[in-house]
C-alpha positions in Angstrom: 56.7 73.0 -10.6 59.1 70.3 -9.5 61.7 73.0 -8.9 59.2 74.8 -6.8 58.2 72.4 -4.6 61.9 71.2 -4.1 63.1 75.0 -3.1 60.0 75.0 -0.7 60.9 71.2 0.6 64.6 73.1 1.4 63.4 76.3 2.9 61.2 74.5 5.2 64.2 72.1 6.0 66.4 75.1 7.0 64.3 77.2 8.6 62.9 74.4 11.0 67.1 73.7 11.5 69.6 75.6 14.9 67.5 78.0 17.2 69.1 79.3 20.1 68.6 76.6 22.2 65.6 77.5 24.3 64.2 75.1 27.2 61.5 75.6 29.5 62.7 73.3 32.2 63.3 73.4 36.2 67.3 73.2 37.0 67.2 69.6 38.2 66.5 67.8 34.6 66.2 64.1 34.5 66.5 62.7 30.6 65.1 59.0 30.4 65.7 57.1 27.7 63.7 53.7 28.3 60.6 52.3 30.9 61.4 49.1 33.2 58.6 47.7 31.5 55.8 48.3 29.4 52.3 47.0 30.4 49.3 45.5 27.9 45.6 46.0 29.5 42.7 44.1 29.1 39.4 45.7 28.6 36.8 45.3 31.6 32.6 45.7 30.3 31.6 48.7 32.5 27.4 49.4 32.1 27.8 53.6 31.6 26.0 55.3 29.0 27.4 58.4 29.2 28.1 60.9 26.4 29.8 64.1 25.8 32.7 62.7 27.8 35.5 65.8 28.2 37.3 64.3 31.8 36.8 61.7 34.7 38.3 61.6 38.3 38.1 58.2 40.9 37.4 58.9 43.9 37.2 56.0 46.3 34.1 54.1 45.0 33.0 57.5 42.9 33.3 58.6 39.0 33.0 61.7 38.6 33.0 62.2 34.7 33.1 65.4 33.6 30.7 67.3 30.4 30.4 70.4 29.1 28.1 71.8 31.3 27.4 69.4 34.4 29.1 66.5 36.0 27.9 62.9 36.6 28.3 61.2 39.7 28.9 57.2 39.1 29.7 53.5 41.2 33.1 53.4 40.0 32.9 49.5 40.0 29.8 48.9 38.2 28.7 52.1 36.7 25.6 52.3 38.3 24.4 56.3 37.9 24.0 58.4 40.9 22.8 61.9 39.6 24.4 64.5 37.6 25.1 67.7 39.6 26.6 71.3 39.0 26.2 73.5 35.9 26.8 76.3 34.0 25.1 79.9 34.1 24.9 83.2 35.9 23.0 81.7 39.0 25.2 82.2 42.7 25.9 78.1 42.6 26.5 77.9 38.8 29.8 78.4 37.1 30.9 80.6 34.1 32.7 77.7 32.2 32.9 74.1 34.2 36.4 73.2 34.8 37.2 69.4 34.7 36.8 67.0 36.9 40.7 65.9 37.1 41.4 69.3 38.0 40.0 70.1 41.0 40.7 68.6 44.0 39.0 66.0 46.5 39.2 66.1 50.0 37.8 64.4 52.7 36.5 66.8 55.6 34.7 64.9 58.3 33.0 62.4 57.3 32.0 64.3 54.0 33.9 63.8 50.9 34.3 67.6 49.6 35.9 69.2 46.2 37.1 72.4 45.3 36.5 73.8 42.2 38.2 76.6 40.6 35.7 79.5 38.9 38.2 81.7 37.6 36.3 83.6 35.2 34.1 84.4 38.5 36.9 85.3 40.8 36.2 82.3 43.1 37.2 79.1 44.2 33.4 76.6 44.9 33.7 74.1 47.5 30.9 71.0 46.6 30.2 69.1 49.1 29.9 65.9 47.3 28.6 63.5 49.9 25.7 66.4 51.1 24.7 66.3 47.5 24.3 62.4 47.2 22.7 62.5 50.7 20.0 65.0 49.3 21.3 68.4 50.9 19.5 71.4 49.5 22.8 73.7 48.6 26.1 71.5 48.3 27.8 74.0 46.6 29.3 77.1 48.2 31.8 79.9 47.8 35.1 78.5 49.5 37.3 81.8 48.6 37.5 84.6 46.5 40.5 86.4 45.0 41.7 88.6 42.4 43.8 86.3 41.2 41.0 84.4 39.3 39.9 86.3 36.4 39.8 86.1 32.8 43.5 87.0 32.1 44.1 83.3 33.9 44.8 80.5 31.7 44.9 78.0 35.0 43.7 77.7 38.7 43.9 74.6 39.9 43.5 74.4 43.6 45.3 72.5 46.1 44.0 73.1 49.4 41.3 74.9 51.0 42.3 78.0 51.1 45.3 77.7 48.3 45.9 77.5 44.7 48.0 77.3 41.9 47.5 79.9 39.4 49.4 80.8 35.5 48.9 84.2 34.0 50.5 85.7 30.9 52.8 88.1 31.5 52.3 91.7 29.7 53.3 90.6 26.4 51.5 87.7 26.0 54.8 85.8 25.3 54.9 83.4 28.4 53.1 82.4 31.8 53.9 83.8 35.4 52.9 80.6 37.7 52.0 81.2 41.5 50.6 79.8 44.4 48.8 81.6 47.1 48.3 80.3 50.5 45.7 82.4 52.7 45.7 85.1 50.2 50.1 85.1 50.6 51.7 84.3 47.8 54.5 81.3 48.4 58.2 81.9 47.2 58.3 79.2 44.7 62.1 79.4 43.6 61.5 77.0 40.7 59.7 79.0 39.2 62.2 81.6 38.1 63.4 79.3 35.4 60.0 78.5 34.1 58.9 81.7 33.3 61.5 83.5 32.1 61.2 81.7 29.3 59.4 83.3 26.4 58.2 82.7 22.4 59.1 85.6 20.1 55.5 86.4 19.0 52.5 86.2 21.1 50.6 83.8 18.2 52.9 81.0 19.9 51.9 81.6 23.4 51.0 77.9 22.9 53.9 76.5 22.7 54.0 77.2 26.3 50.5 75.7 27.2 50.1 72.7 30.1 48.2 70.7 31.5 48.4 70.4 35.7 47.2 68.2 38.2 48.0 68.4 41.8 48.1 65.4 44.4 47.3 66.1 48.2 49.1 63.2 49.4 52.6 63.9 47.6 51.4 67.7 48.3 52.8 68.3 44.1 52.2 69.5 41.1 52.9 67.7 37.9 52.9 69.8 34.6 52.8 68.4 30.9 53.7 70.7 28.4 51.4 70.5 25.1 53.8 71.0 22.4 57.4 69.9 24.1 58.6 66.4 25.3 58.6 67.3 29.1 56.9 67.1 32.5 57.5 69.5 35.4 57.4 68.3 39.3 57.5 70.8 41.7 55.9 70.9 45.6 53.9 73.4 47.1 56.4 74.5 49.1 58.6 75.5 46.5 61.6 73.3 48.0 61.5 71.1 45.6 61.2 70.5 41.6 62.5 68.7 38.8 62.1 68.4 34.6 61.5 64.9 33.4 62.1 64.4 29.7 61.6 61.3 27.8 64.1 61.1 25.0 67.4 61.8 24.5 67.2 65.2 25.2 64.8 68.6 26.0 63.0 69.8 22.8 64.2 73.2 21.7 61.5 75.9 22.4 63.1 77.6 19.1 62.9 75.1 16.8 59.5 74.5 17.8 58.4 77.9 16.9 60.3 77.7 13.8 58.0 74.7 12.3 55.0 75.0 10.5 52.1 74.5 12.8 50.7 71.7 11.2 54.1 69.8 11.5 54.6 70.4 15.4 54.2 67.4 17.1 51.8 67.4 20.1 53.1 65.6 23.1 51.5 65.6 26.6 48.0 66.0 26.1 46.1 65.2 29.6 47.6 64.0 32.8 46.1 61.7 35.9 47.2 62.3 39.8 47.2 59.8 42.0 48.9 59.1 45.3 51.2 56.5 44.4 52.5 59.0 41.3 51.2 60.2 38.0 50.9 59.3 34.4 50.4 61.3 31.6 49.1 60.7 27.8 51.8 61.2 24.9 50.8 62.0 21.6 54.2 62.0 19.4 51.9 63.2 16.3 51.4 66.2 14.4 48.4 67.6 13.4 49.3 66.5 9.5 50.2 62.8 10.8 46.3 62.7 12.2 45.0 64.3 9.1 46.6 62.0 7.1 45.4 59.0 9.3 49.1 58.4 10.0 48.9 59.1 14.0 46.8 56.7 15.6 46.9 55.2 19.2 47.8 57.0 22.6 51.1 56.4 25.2 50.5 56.4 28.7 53.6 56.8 30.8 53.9 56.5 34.3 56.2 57.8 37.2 56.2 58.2 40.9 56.4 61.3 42.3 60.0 61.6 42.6 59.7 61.5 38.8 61.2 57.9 38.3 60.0 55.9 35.4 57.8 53.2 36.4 56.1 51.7 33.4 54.3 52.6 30.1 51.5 51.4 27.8 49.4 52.0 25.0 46.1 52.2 23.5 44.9 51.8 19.7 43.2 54.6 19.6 43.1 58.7 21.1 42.9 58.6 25.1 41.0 62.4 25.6 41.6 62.1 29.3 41.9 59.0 31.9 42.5 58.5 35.9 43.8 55.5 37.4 42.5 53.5 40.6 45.8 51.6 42.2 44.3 50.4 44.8 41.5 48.7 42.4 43.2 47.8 40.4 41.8 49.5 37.4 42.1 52.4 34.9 39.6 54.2 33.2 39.7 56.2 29.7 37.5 58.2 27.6 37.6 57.1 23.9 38.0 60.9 22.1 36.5 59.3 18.6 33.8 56.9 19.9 32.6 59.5 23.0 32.8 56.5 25.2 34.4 55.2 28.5 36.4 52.2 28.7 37.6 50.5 31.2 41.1 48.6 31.8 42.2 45.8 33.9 45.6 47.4 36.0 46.4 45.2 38.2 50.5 44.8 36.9 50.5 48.8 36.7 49.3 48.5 40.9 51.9 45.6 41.3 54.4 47.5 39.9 54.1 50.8 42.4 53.8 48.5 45.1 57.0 46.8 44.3 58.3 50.8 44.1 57.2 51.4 47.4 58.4 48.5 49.1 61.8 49.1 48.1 
C-alpha cells in the first residue's frame, strides 16, 4: 500500500510538470511582483438585515444588493431599506435568470438614475429606471434593445452603454470564448481580442479554465476581466485601442499545466471583481478546492489598481469575500460575508487617500 500511494504521489507530480506553455493574455503583459502598500480596515456597524446576499453595487447614496430572484434598494450610509424591486419569471418586465447587481451598468439620464440589465437568456437588454421606481412609477422597467447576440449559448453580456454590449460565446467546440462588443447592432474591431481567444483547452470539460468574471466602468469607458482559475486580469477599452494583462506573481500561469492538475488541486484565483471610476479591485482566492475542504484556505485578498493597471494597494479579510464594491469618494467598502450570509461594512478612507495621491500625480 505504501508503494502505491508513492507511485500515485509521483505520477501526479509528473503529469502536473512542462505543458506547452499556454497563456491567455493581451500582448502588452505587465508582471507585478509586490503592492506600494497594503491596507488594514476597520469594521463600520451598518443596520441591514438582508439575506441571500449573491452581489452589491454603490451607487451614489444607493445599495443595490443583489438575490436570487429580486434586488434591494438601500441608504448606502445607514442601511435604511427602500423596497426590493425586479424579479424572476415569464412576465414582459421579469427576467429568465437575474444577473448581478455589479454587472450591469448605472447611468445617469436626466435627472433619473437608470441601469441596464442584460437578459440574455431572453434576447434583451432591460433598462430600469431606478429613480421612477423609488418615486412610485407604475412600469420602471423596459426593453432598452434586443439582439441575437443574447441567447443561451452566451456565457456573458455585460453592457456598457445604451445601446452597446460586451458579449463571450463558446466557439463551436466548446474549447474557448469568442468576446465582442456591439455598438448599435455593429460589431467593434476589438484587436485585442485576437490573442484572447485563440486560446483554447484540449477538452471541452475544461472550458472552465477559461471562465471570468467582467465589469465595465463608464468613466474609464473599460473592461476589467479576472480569470477564475489563472493568476491574471485583462484591461481592454471599448474601443479596442487599448489593452493590457496584469499578472501578480512572477510570471503568467501556464493554461497547460492547469489542465494537467487534478481539479480538486487547481487553485482558484480571481473570484469577483468591483468597478469604480478611480480603478478596480478584484478578490484573490490562492486556494484550492482541497485547501477549503480541508479548512486550510481561509481569508480573501483584495487587490487594487487604477485603470491603467498600476498596483495601488492590497488588503485582506479573515474570512471568504462572495462579492464587494467600493465607495472612494465615501470613503467606505462594502462586502458580503459568503459563510455568515451577511454584509459588512469597512472603513476606506487610506484606500481613497491613496488613489487620490494616484491622481494628483
Amino acid at each position: 500500500m505504501r508503494n502505491l500511494i508513492v507511485f500515485m504521489i509521483a505520477v501526479l507530480l509528473f503529469s502536473c510538470s512542462g505543458g506547452n506553455g499556454k497563456s491567455v493574455a493581451i500582448n502588452e503583459i505587465s508582471i507585478i511582483d509586490g503592492f506600494p502598500s497594503e491596507v488594514s480596515l476597520e469594521e463600520i456597524d451598518l443596520n441591514c438585515d438582508e439575506i441571500g446576499l449573491n452581489s452589491i453595487k454603490v451607487v451614489d447614496s444607493l445599495l443595490i444588493v443583489g438575490h436570487d430572484a429580486h434586488w434591494s434598494i438601500l441608504n448606502s450610509r445607514d442601511g435604511k431599506k427602500y423596497g426590493d424591486c425586479l424579479g424572476v419569471g415569464q412576465g414582459p418586465g421579469e427576467f429568465n435568470v437575474l444577473p448581478r447587481s455589479a454587472s450591469s451598468l448605472f447611468i445617469s439620464e436626466g435627472d433619473s438614475l437608470v441601469a441596464y440589465i442584460p437578459d440574455k437568456n431572453k434576447g434583451r437588454i432591460m433598462r430600469f429606471n431606478l429613480s421612477g421606481f423609488l418615486g412610485g412609477m407604475k412600469e420602471p422597467i423596459s426593453v432598452a434593445l434586443e439582439s441575437d447576440m443574447l441567447n443561451n449559448s452566451c456565457w456573458e453580456a455585460i453592457p456598457c452603454g445604451p445601446s452597446s454590449f460586451l458579449v463571450s460565446v463558446a466557439n463551436d467546440s466548446f474549447t474557448g470564448f469568442r468576446r465582442r462588443i456591439l455598438h448599435d447592432g455593429e460589431e467593434v474591431d476589438h484587436v485585442m481580442f485576437s490573442s484572447l481567444d485563440t486560446v483554447c483547452v484540449n477538452d471541452e470539460e475544461n472550458i472552465n479554465l477559461l471562465a471570468k468574471v467582467t465589469r465595465y466602468n463608464p468613466a474609464s469607458d473599460r473592461f476589467v476581466e479576472g480569470m477564475l482559475y489563472l493568476n491574471q486580469l485583462n484591461i481592454y477599452s471599448t474601443d479596442g485601442k487599448w489593452g493590457k494583462t496584469v499578472c501578480v506573481g512572477k510570471e503568467l500561469d501556464n493554461l497547460s499545466d492547469v489542465e494537467s492538475t487534478m481539479k480538486v488541486m487547481r487553485k482558484n484565483a480571481y473570484i469577483s471583481m468591483s468597478a469604480f471610476d478611480e480603478g478596480f479591485g478584484a478578490i484573490y482566492s490562492g486556494f484550492s478546492d482541497m485547501d477549503i475542504y480541508s479548512g486550510k484556505g481561509t481569508g480573501s485578498e483584495i487587490q487594487f489598481f487604477d485603470w491603467d493597471g498600476n498596483p495601488v494597494c492590497r488588503t485582506r479579510l479573515p474570512y471568504s469575500v462572495l462579492a464587494f464594491d467600493v465607495d472612494i469618494p465615501g470613503g467606505r467598502i462594502y462586502a458580503i460575508d459568503e459563510k455568515e450570509d451577511r454584509l459588512r461594512v469597512y472603513d476606506a478612507k487610506k484606500l481613497s487617500r491613496l488613489y487620490g495621491q494616484k491622481q494628483s500625480r
